[in-house]
C-alpha positions as CSV (number, residue, x, y, z in Angstrom):
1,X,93.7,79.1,91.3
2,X,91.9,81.7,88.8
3,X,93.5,84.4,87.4
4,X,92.1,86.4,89.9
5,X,94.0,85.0,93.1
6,X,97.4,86.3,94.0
7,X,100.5,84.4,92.3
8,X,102.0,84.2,95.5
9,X,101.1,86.6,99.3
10,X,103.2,89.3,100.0
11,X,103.3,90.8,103.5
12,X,104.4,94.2,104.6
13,X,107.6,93.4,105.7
14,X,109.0,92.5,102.3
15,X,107.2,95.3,100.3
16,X,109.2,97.8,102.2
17,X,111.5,99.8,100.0
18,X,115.0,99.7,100.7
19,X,116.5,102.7,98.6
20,X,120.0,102.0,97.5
21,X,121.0,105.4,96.0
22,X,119.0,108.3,94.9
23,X,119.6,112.1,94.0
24,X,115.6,113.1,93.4
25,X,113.8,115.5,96.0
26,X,112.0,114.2,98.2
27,X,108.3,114.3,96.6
28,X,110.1,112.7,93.9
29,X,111.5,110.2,96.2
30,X,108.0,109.4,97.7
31,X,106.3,109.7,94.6
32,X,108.6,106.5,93.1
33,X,108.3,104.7,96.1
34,X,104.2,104.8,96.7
35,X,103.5,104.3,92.8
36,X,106.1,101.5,92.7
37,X,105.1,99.3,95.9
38,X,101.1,100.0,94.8
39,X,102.7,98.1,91.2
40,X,104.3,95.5,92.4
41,X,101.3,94.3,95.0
42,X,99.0,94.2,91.8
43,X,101.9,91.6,90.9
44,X,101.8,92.1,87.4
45,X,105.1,92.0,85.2
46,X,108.2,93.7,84.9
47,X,107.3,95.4,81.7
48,X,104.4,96.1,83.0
49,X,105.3,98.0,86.2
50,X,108.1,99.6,83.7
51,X,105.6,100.9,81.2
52,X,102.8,102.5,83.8
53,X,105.8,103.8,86.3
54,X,107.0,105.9,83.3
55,X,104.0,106.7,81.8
56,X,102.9,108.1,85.7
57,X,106.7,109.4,85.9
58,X,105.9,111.6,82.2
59,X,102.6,113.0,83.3
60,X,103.4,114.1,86.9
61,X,107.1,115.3,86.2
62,X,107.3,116.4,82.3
63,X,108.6,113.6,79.7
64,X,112.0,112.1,79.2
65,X,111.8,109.5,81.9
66,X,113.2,106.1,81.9
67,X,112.2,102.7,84.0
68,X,114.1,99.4,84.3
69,X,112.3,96.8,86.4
70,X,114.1,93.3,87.4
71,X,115.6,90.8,89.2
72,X,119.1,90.6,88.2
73,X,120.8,93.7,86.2
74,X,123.9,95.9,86.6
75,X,123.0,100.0,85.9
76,X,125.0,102.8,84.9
77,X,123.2,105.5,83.8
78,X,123.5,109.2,83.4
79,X,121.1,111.2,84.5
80,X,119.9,114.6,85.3
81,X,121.0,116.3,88.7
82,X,118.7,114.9,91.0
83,X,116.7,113.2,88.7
84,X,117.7,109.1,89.5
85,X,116.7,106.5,92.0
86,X,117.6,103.0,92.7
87,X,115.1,101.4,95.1
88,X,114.0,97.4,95.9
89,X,110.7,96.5,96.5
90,X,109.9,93.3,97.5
91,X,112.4,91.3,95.3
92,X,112.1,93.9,92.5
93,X,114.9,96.3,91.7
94,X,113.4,99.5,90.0
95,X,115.6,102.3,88.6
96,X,114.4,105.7,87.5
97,X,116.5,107.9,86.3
98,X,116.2,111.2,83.4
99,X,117.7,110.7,80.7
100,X,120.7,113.5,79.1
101,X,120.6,113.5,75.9
């Protein structure tokens, strides 16, 4: 396999988000979503989807934004009003949440 090949095919069905909670309007909502699944079908790392999600997240919404990418992780956050979302795509878990300081 080069490093230009797919690790491993994903098909539609399992790149469907399943949102689990989220208090974000909904071109926020969508926003997350399309960036995120666009991510994770380039299949490159968890830090990596984390980094470019809030760097896109700082330059389309204003800065402050944070991004936690994974597998297996517990969250409890606080956050803006309706500035957090909890979302799976694929196998991924993403949360995105603003930040009070």
């Amino acid at each position: 396999m080069t490093s230009s090949q797919p690790k491993f095919t994903l098909d539609a069905k399992e790149l469907r988000p399943m949102i689990q909670k989220c208090s974000m309007p909904p071109e926020m909502r969508d926003y997350a979503v399309k960036i995120s699944s666009t991510l994770i079908m380039r299949q490159i790392s968890d830090d990596d989807v984390a980094k470019e999600l809030r760097t896109a997240f700082d330059h389309k919404f204003g800065r402050g934004w944070n991004v936690i990418v994974g597998r297996d992780f517990g969250e409890h956050v606080s956050f803006f009003e309706n500035r957090f979302i909890f979302f799976y795509v694929g196998r991924s878990a993403i949360v995105i949440y603003k930040c009070l300081v």
